[in-house]
N, CA, C and O atoms as a GROMACS GRO file, in nm:
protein
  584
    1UNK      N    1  -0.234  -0.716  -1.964
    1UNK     CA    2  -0.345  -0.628  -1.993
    1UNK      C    3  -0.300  -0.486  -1.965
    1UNK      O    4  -0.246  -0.458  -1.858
    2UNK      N    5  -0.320  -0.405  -2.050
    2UNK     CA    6  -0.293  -0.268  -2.050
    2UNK      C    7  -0.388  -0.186  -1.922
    2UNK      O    8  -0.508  -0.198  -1.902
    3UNK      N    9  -0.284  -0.099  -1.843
    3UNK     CA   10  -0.302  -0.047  -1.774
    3UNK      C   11  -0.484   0.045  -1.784
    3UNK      O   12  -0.567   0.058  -1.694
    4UNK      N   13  -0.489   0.088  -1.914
    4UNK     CA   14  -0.584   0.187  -1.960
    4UNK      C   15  -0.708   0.114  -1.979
    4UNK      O   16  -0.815   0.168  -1.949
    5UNK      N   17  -0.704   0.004  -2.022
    5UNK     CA   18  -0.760  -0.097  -2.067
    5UNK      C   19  -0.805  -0.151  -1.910
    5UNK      O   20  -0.926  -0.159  -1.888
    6UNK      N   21  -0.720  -0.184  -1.813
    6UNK     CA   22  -0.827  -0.208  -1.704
    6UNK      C   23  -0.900  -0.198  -1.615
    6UNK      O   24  -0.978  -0.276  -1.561
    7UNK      N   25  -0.853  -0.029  -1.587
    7UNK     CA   26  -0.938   0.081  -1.513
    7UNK      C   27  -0.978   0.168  -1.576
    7UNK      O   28  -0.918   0.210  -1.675
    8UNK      N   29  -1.089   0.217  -1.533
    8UNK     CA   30  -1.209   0.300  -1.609
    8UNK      C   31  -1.123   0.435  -1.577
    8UNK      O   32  -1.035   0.456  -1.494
    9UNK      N   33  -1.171   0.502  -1.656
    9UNK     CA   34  -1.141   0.674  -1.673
    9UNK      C   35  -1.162   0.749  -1.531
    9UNK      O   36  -1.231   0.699  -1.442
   10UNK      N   37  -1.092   0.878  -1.516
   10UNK     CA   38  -1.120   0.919  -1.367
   10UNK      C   39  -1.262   0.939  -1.364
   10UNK      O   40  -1.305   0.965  -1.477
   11UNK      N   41  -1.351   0.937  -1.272
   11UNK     CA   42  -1.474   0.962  -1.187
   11UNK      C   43  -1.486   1.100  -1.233
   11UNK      O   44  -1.389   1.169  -1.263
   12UNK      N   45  -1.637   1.149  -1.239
   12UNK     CA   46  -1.633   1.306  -1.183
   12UNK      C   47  -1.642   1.332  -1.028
   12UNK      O   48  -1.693   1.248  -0.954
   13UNK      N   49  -1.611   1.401  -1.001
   13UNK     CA   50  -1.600   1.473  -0.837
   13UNK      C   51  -1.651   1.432  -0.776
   13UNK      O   52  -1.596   1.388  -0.675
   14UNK      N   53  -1.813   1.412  -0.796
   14UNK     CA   54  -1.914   1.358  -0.705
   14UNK      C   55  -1.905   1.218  -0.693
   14UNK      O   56  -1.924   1.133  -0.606
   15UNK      N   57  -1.871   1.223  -0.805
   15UNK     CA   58  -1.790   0.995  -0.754
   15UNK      C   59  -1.701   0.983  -0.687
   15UNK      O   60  -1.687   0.871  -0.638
   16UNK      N   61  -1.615   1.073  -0.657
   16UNK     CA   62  -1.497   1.050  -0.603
   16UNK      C   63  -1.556   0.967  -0.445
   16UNK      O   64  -1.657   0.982  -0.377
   17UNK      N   65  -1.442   0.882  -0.435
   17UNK     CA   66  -1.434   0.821  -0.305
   17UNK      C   67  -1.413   0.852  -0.217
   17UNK      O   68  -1.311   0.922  -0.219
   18UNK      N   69  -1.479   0.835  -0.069
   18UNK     CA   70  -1.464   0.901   0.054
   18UNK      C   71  -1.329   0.860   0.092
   18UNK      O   72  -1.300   0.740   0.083
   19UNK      N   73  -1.210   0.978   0.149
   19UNK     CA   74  -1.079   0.946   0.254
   19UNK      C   75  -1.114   0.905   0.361
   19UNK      O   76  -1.159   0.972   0.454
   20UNK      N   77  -1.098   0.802   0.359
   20UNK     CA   78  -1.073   0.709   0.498
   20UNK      C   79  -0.969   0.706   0.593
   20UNK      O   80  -0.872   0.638   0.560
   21UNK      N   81  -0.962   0.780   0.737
   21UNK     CA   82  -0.836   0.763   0.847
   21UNK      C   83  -0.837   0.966   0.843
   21UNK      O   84  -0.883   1.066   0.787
   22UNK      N   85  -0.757   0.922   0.936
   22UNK     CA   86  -0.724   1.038   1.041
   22UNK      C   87  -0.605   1.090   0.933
   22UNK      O   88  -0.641   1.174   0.851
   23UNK      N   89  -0.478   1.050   0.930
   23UNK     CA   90  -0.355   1.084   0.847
   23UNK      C   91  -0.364   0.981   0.738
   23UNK      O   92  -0.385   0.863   0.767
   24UNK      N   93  -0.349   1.024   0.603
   24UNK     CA   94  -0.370   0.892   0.471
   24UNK      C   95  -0.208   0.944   0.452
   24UNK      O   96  -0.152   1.054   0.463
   25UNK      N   97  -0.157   0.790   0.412
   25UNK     CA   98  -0.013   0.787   0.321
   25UNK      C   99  -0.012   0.806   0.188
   25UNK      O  100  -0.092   0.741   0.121
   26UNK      N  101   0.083   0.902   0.123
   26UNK     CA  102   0.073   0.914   0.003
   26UNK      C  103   0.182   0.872  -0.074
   26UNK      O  104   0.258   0.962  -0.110
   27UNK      N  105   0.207   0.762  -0.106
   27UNK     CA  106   0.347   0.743  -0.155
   27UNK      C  107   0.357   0.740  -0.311
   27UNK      O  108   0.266   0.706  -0.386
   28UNK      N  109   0.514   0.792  -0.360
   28UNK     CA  110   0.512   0.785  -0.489
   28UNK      C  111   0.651   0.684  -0.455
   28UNK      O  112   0.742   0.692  -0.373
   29UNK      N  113   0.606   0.561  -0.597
   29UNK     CA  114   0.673   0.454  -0.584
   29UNK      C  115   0.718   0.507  -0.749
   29UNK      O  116   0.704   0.613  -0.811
   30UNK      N  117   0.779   0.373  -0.780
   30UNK     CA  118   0.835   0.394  -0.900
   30UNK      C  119   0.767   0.254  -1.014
   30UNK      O  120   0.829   0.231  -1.118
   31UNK      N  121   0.662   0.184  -0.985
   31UNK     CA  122   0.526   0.180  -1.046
   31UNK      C  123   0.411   0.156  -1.025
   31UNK      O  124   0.357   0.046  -1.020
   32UNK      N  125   0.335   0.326  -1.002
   32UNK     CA  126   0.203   0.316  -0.910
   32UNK      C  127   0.101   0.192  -0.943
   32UNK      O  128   0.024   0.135  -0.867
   33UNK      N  129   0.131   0.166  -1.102
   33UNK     CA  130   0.010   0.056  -1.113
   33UNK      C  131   0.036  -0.072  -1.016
   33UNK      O  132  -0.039  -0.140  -0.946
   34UNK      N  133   0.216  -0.076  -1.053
   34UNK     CA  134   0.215  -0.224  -0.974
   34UNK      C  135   0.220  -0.242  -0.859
   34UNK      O  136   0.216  -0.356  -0.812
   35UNK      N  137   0.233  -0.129  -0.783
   35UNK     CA  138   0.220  -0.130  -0.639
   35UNK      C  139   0.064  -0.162  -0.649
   35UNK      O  140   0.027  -0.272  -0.609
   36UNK      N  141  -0.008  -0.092  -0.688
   36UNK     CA  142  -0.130  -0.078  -0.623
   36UNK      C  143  -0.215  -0.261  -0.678
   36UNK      O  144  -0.306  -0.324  -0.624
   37UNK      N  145  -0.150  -0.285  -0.774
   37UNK     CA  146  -0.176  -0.427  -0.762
   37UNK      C  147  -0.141  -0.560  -0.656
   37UNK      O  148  -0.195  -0.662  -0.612
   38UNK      N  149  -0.007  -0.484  -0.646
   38UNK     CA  150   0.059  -0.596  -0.520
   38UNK      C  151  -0.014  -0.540  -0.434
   38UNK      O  152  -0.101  -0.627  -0.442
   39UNK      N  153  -0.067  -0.448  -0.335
   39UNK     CA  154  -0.110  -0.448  -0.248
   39UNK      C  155  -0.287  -0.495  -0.236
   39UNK      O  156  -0.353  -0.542  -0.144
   40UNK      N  157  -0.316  -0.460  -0.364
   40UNK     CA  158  -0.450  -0.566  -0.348
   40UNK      C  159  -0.423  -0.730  -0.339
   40UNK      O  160  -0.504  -0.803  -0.282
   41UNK      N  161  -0.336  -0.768  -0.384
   41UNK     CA  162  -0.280  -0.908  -0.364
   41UNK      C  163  -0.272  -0.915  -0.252
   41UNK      O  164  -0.380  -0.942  -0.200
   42UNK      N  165  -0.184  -0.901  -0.176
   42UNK     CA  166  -0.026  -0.872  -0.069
   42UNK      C  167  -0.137  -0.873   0.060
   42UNK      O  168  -0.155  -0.967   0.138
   43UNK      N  169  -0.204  -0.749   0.059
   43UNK     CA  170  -0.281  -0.700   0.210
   43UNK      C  171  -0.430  -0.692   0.141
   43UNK      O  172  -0.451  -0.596   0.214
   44UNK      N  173  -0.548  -0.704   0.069
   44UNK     CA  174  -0.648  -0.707   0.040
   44UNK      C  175  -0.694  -0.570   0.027
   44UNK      O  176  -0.808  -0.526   0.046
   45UNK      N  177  -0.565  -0.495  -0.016
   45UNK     CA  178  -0.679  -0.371  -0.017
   45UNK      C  179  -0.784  -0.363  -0.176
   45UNK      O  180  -0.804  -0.448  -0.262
   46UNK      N  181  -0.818  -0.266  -0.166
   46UNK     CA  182  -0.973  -0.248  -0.294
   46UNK      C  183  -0.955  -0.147  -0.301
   46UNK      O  184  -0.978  -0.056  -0.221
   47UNK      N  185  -0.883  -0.148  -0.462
   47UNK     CA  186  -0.874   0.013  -0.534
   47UNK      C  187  -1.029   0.117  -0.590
   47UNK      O  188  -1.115   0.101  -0.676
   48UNK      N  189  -1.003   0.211  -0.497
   48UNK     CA  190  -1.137   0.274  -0.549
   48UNK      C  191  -1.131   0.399  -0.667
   48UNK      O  192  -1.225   0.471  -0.700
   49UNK      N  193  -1.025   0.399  -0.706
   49UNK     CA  194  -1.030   0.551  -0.787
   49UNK      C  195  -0.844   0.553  -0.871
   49UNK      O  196  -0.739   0.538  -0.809
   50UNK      N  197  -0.859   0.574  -1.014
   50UNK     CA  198  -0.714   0.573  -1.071
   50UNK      C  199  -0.771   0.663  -1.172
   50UNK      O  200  -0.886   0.662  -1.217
   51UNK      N  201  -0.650   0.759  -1.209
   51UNK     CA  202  -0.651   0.838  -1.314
   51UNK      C  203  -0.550   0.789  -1.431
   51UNK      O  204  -0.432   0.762  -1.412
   52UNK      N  205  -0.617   0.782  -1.558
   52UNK     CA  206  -0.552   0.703  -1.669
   52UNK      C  207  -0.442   0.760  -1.671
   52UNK      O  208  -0.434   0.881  -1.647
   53UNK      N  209  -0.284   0.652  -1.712
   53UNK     CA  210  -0.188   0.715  -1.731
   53UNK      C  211  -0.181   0.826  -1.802
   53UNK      O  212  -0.285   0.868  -1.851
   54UNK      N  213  -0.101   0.871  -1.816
   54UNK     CA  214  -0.019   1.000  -1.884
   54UNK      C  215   0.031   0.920  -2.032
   54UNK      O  216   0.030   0.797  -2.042
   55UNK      N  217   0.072   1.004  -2.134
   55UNK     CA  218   0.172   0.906  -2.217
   55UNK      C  219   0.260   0.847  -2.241
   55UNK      O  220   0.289   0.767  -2.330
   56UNK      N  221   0.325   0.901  -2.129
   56UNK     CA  222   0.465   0.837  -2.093
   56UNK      C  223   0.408   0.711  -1.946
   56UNK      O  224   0.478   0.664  -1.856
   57UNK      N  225   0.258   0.690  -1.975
   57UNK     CA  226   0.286   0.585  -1.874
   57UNK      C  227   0.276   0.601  -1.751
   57UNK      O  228   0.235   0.494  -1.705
   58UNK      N  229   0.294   0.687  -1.659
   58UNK     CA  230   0.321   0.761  -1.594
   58UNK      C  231   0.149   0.754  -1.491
   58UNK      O  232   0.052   0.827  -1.511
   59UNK      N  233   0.158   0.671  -1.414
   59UNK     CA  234   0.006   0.734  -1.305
   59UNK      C  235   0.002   0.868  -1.222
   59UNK      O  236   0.119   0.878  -1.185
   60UNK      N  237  -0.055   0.960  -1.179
   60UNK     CA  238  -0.086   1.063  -1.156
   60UNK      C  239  -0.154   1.044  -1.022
   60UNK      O  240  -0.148   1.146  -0.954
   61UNK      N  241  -0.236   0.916  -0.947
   61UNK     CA  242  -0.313   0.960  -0.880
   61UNK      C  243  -0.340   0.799  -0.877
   61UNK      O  244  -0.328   0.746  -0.987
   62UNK      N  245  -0.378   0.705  -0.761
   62UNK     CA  246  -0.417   0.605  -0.721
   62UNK      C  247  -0.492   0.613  -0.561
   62UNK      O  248  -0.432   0.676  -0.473
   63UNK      N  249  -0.593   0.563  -0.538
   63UNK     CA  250  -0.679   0.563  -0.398
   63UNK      C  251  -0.702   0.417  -0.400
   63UNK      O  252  -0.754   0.362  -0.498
   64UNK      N  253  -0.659   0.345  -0.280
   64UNK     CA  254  -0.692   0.240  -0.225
   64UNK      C  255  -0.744   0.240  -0.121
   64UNK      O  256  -0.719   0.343  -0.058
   65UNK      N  257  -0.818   0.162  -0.062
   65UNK     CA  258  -0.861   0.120   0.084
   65UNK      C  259  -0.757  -0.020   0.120
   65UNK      O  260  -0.743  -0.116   0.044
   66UNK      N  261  -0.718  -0.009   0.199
   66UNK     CA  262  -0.634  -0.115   0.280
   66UNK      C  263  -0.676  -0.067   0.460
   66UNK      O  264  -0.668   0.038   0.525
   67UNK      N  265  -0.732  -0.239   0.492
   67UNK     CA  266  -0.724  -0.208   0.645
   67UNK      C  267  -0.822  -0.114   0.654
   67UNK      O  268  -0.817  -0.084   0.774
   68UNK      N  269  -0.929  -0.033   0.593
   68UNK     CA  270  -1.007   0.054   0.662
   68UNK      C  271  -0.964   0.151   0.678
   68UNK      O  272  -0.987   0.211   0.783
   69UNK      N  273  -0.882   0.206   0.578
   69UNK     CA  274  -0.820   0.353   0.585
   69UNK      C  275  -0.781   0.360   0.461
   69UNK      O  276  -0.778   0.261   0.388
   70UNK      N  277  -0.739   0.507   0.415
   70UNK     CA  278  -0.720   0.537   0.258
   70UNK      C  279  -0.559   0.513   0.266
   70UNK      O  280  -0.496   0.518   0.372
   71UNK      N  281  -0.494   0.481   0.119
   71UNK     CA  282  -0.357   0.475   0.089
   71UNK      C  283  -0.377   0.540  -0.037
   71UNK      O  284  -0.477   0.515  -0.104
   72UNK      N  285  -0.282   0.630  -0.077
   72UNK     CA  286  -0.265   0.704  -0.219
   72UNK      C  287  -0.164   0.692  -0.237
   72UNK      O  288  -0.086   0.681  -0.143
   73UNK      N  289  -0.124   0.690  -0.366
   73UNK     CA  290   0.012   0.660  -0.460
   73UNK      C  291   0.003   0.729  -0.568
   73UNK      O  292  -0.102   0.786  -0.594
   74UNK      N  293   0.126   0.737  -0.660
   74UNK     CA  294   0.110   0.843  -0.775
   74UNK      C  295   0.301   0.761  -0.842
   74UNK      O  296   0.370   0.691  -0.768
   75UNK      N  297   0.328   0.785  -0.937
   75UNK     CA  298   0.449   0.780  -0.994
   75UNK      C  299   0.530   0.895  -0.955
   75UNK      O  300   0.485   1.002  -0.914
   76UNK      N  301   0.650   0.866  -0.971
   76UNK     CA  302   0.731   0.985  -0.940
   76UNK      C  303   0.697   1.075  -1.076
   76UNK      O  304   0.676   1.028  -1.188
   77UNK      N  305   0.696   1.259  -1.029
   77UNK     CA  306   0.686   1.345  -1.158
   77UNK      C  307   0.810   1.427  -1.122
   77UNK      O  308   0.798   1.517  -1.040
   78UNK      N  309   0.933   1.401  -1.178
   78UNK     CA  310   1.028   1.505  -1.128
   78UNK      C  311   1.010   1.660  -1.193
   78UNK      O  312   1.087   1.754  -1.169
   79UNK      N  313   0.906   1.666  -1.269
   79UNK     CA  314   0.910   1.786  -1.329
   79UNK      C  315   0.833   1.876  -1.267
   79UNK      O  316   0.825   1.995  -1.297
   80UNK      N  317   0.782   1.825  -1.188
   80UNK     CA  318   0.649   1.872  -1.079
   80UNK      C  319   0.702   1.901  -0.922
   80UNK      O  320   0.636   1.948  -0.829
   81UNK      N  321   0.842   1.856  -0.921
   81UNK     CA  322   0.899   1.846  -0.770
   81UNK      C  323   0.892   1.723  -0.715
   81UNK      O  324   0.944   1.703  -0.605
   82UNK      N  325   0.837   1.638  -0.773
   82UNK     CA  326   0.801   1.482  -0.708
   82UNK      C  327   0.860   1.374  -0.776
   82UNK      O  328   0.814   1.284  -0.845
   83UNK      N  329   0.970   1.406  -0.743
   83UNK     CA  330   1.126   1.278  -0.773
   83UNK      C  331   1.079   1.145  -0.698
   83UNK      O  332   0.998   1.136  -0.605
   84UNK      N  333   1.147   1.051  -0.759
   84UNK     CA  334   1.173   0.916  -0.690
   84UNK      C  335   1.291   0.927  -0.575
   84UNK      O  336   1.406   0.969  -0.594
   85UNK      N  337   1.239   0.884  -0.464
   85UNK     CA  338   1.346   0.912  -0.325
   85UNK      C  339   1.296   0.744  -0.278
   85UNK      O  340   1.185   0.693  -0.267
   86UNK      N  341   1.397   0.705  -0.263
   86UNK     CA  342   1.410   0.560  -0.160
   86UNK      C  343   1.350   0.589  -0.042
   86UNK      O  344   1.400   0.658   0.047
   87UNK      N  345   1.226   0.528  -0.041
   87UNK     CA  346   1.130   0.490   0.106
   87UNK      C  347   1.246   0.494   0.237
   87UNK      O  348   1.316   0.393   0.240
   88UNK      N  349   1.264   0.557   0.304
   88UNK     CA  350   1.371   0.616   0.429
   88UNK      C  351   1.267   0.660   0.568
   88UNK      O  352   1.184   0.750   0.555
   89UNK      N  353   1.282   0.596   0.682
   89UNK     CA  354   1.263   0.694   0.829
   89UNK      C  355   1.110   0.639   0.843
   89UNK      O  356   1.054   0.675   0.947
   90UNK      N  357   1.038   0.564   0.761
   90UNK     CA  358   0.883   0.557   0.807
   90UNK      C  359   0.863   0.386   0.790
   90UNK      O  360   0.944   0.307   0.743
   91UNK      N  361   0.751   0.364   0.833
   91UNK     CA  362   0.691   0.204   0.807
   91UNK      C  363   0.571   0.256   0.812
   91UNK      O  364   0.542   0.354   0.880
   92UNK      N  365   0.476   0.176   0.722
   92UNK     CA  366   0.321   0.161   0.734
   92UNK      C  367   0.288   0.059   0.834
   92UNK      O  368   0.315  -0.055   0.797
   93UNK      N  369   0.226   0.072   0.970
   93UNK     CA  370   0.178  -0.077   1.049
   93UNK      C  371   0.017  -0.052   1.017
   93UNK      O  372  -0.045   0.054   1.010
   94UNK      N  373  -0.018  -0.160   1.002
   94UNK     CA  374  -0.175  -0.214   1.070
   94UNK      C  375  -0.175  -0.291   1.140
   94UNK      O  376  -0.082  -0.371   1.146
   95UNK      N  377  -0.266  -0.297   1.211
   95UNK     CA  378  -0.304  -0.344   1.336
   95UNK      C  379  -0.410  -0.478   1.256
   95UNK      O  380  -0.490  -0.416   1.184
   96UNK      N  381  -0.432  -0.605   1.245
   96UNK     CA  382  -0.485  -0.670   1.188
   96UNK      C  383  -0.579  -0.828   1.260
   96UNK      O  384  -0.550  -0.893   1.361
   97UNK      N  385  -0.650  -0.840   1.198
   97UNK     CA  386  -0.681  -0.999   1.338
   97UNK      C  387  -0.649  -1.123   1.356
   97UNK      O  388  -0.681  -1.207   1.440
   98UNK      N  389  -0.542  -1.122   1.211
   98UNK     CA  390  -0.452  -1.261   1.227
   98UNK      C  391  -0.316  -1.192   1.174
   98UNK      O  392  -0.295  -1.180   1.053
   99UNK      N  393  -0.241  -1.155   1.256
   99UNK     CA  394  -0.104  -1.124   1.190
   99UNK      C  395  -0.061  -1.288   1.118
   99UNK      O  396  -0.046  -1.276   0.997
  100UNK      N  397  -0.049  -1.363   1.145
  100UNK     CA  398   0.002  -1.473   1.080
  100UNK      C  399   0.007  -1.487   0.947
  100UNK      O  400   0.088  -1.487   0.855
  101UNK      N  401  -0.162  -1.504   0.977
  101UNK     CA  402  -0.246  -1.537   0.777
  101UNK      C  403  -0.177  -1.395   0.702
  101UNK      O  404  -0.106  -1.400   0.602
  102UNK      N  405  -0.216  -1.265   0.777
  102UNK     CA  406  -0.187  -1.126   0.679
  102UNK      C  407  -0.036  -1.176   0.697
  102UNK      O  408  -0.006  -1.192   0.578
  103UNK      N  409   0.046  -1.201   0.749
  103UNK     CA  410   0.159  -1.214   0.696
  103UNK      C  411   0.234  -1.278   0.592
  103UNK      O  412   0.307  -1.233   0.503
  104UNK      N  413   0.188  -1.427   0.633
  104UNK     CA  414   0.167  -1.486   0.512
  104UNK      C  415   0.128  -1.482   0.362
  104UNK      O  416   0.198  -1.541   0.279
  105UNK      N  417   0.005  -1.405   0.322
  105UNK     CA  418  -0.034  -1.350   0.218
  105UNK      C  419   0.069  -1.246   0.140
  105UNK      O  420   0.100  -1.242   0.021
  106UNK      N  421   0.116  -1.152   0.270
  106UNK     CA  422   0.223  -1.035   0.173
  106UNK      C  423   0.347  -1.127   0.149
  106UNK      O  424   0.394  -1.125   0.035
  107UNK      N  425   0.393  -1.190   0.223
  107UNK     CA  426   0.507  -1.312   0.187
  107UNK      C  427   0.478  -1.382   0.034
  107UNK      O  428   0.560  -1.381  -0.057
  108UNK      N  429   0.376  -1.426   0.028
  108UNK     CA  430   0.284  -1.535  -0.064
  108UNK      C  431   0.330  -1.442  -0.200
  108UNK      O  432   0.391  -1.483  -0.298
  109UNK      N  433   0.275  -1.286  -0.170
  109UNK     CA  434   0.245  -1.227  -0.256
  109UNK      C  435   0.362  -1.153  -0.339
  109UNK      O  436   0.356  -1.104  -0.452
  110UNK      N  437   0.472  -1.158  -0.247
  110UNK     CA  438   0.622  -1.143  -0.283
  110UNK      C  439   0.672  -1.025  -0.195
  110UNK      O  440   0.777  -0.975  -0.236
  111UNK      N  441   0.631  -0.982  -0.108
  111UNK     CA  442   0.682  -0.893   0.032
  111UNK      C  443   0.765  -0.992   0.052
  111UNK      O  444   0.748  -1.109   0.016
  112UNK      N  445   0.922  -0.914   0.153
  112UNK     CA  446   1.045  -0.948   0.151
  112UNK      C  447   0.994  -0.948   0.350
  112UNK      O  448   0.947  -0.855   0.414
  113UNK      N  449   1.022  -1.058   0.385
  113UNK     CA  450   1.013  -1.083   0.520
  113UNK      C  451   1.188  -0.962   0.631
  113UNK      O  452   1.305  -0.995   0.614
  114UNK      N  453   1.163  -0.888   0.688
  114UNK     CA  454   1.211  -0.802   0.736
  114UNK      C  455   1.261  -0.863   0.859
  114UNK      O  456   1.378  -0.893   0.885
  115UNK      N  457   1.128  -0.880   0.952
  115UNK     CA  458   1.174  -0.948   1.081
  115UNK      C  459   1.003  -1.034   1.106
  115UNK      O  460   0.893  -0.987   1.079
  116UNK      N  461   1.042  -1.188   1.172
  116UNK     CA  462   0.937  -1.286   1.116
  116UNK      C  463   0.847  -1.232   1.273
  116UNK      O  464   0.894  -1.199   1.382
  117UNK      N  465   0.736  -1.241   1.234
  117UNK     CA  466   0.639  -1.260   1.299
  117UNK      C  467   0.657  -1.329   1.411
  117UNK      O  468   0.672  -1.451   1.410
  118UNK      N  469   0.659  -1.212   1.584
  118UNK     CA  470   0.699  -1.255   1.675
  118UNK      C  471   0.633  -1.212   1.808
  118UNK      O  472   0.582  -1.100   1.813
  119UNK      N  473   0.631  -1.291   1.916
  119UNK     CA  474   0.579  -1.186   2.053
  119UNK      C  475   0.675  -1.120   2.067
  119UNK      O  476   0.793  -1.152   2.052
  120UNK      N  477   0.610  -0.985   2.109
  120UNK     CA  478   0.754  -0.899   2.115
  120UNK      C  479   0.703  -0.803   2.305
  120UNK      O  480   0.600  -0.804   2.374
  121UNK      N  481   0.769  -0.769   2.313
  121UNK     CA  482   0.804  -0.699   2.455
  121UNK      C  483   0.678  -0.618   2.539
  121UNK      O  484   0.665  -0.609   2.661
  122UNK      N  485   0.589  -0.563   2.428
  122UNK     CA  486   0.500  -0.476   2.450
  122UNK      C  487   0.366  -0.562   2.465
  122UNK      O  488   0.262  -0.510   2.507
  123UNK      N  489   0.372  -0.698   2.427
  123UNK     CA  490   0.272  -0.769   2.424
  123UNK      C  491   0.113  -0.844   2.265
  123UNK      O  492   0.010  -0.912   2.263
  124UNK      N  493   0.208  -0.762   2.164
  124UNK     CA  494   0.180  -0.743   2.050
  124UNK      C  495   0.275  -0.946   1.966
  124UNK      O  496   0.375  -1.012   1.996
  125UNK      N  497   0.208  -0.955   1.906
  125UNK     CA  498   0.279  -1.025   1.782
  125UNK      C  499   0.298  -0.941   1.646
  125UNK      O  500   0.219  -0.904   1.559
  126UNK      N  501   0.407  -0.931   1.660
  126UNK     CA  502   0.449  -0.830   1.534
  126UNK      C  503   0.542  -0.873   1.417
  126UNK      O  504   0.636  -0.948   1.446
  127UNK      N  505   0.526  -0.833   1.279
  127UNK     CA  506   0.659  -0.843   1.186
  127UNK      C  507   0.659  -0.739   1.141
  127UNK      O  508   0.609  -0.631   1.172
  128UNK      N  509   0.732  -0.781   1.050
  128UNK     CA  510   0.770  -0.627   0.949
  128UNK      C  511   0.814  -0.706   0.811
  128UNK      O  512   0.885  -0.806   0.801
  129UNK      N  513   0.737  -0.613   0.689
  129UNK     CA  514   0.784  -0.668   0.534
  129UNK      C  515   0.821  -0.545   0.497
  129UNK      O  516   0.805  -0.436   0.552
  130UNK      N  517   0.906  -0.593   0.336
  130UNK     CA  518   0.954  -0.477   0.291
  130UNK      C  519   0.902  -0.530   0.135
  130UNK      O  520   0.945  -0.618   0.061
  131UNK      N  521   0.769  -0.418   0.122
  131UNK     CA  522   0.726  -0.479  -0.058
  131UNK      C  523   0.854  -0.431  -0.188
  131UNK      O  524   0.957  -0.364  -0.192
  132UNK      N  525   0.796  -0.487  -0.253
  132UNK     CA  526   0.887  -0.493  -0.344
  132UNK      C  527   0.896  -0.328  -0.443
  132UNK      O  528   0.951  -0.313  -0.552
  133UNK      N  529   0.841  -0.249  -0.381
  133UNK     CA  530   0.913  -0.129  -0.434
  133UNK      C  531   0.982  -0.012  -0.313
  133UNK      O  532   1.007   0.107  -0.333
  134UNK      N  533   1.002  -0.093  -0.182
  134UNK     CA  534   1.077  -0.026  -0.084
  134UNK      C  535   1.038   0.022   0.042
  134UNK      O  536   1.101   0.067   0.138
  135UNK      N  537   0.897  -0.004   0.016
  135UNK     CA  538   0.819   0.017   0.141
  135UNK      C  539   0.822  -0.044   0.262
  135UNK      O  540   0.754  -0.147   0.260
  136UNK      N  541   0.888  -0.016   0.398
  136UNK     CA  542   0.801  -0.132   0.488
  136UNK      C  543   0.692  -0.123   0.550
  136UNK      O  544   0.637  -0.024   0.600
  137UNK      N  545   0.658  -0.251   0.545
  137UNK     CA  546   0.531  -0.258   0.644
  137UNK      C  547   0.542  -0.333   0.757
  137UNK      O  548   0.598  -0.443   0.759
  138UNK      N  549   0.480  -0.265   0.877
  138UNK     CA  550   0.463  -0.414   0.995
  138UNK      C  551   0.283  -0.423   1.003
  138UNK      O  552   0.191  -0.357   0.956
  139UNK      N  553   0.295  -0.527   1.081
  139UNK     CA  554   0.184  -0.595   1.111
  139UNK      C  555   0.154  -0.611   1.226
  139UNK      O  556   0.257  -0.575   1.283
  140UNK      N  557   0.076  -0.643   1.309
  140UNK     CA  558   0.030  -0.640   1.437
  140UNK      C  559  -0.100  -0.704   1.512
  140UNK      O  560  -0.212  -0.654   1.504
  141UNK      N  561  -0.079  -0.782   1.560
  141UNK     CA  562  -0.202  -0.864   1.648
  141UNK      C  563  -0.165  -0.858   1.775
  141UNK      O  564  -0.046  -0.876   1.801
  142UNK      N  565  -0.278  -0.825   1.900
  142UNK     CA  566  -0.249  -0.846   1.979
  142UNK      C  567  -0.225  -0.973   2.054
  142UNK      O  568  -0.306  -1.053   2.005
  143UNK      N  569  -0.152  -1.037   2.152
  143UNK     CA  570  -0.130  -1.160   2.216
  143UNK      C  571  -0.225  -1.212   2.283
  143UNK      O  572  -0.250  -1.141   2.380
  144UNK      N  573  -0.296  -1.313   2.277
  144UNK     CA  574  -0.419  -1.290   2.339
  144UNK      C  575  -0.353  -1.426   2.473
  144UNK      O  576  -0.434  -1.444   2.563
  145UNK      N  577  -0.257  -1.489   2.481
  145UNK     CA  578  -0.165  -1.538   2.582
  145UNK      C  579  -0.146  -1.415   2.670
  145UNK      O  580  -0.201  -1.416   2.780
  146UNK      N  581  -0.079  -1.315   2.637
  146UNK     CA  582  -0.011  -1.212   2.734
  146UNK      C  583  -0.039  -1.216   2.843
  146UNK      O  584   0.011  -1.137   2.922
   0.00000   0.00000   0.00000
């Protein structure tokens, strides 16, 4: 199904969706649609807002909710200053109430298992995935053993 074809046209202003969180991530992947699909798969987020491609295809602008906080994405525009650069130096964590199941799901969903879901030192059960356009993510439950 065509990209255009399955999200509605941008909002006017006053539709726009409230930013959710303190600091929002803005990543440009190298395909905003399909990221933003895997991650409604992957972690349950719920896309609230996309601006129809460009003609070359090209997304401009994606708003998700994941976890109770905003995530934005966009395609790379090198003509704009906003090249494709390999995800380097950061991870996305959430903090979640079954690291297991959420782990499982981004696994399920085709996230690349990093380091498996473990008690770790601080008292946390933690992993870490790496989705399939370069991103990592960890995950996090607290130990309720500790």
């Amino acid at each position: 199904m065509a990209t255009a074809q399955k999200h509605a046209s941008a909002p006017a202003a006053e539709e726009k969706p409230a930013v959710l969180g303190g600091v929002v991530p803005y990543l440009s992947v190298s395909d905003a649609s399909a990221a933003a699909d895997f991650y409604v798969r992957a972690f349950g987020a719920r896309e609230v807002f996309r601006y129809p491609p460009d003609e070359q295809g090209r997304t401009m602008h994606i708003h998700l909710y994941v976890n109770g906080g905003s995530l934005m994405l966009s395609d790379p525009f090198p003509e704009h200053g906003c090249g494709l650069k390999e995800p380097q130096g950061y991870s996305l964590i959430m903090r979640v109430d079954d690291v297991d199941a959420a782990f499982e799901r981004a696994v399920d969903a085709g996230a690349t298992v990093m380091m498996p879901v473990q008690k770790m030192f601080w008292g946390d059960r933690y992993g870490q995935l790496r989705d399939p356009f370069g991103v990592i993510w960890a995950m996090s439950t607290p130990d309720e053993t500790a």
